[in-house]
N, C-alpha and C positions, 0 to 999 in steps of 0.2 A: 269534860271535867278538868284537865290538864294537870299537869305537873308543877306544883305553887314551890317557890325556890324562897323569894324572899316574900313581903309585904307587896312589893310595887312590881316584880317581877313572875309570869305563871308564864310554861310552857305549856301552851297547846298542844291538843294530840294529833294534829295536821302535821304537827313539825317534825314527830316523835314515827321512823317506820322500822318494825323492828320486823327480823326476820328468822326463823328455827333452824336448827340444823343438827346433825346427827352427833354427839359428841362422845369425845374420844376418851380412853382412860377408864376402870373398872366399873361394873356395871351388868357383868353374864349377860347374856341373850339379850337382855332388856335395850343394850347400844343401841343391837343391830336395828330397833324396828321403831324407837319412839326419837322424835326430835328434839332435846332437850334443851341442846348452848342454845343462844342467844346474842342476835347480833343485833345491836341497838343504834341505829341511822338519824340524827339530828340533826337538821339543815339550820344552821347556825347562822352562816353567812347570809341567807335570808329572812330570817327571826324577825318579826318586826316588835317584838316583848324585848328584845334585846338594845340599851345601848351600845352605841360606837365602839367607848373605849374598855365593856364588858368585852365586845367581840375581841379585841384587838388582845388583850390578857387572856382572854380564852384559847384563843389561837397559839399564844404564848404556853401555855399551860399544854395543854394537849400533843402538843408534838408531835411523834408520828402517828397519832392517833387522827388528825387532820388532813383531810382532800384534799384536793385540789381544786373538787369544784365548793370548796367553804364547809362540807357538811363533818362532825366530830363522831368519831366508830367506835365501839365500846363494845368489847366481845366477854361473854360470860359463860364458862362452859365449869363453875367450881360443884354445881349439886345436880342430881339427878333429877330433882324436879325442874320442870320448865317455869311453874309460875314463881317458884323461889327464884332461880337465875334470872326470870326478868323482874323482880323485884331489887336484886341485887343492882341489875344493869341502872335502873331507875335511879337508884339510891346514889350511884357512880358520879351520873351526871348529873342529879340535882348540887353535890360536895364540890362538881370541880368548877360549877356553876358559879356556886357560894363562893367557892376560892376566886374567881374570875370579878365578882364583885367590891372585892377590898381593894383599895387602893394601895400601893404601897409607898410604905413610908418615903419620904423624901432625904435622901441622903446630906446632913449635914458637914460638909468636909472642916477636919480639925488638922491642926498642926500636932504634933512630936513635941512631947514634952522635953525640956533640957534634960532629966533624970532620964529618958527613954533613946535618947540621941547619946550617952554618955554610957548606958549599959550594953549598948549597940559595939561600939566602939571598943569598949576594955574586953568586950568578947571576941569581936573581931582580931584584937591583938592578942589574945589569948592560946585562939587557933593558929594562927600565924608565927607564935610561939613554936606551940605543938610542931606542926610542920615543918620548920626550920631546922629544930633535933632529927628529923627524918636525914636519910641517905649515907653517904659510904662513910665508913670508920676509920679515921687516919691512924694508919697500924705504930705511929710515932707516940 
């Protein structure tokens, strides 16, 4: 079935290995015996539903959440149920996905306007002011 992010993009479930584990945090008896987090393994770096420079933003985005050998880790341990926290985890990566697909804007560099070089300056001299009345008291 896979995981559909955009239109043009679906994550297969080949890519997607998630794993259970015992989680921590209130819960009586129930911790000790069911495995609920949720640790969500996506081999990114070998994605072939993936463009280049989605990879390269995702990489970006993810941070330490990113291997070494390319794959993106998503741990979910918020609710006691397992099929909710892997829904959650799903839900994580499909968003940071999306995010990974925008491009970002391209920075147009502007110059300083005269009024903003000019209120720069009279505050500058302002404080310079200030600090000048600082220090010893000529007892004269």
């Amino acid at each position: 079935m896979g995981l559909r992010i955009t239109d043009t993009i679906t994550i297969e479930d080949w890519e997607i290995v998630e794993q259970f584990t015992r989680s921590g945090g209130p819960g009586g008896q129930n911790v000790n015996k069911v495995s609920t987090a949720v640790e969500l393994r996506f081999e990114a770096e070998r994605s072939p539903n993936l463009p280049g420079p989605v990879k390269a933003r995702l990489r970006r985005l993810a941070g330490r959440r990113w291997t070494n050998e390319g794959a993106l880790l998503i741990q979910v341990s918020e609710t006691r149920h397992q099929a909710r926290n892997r829904e959650i985890a799903r839900e994580r990566l499909a968003d940071l996905v999306r995010a990974a697909t925008q491009k970002p804007k391209r920075r147009i560099p502007t110059r300083p306007t005269l009024g903003s070089k000019r209120r720069r300056l009279d505050a500058k001299k302002a404080r310079g002011s200030v600090k000048s009345l600082r220090g010893r008291v000529d007892p004269d």
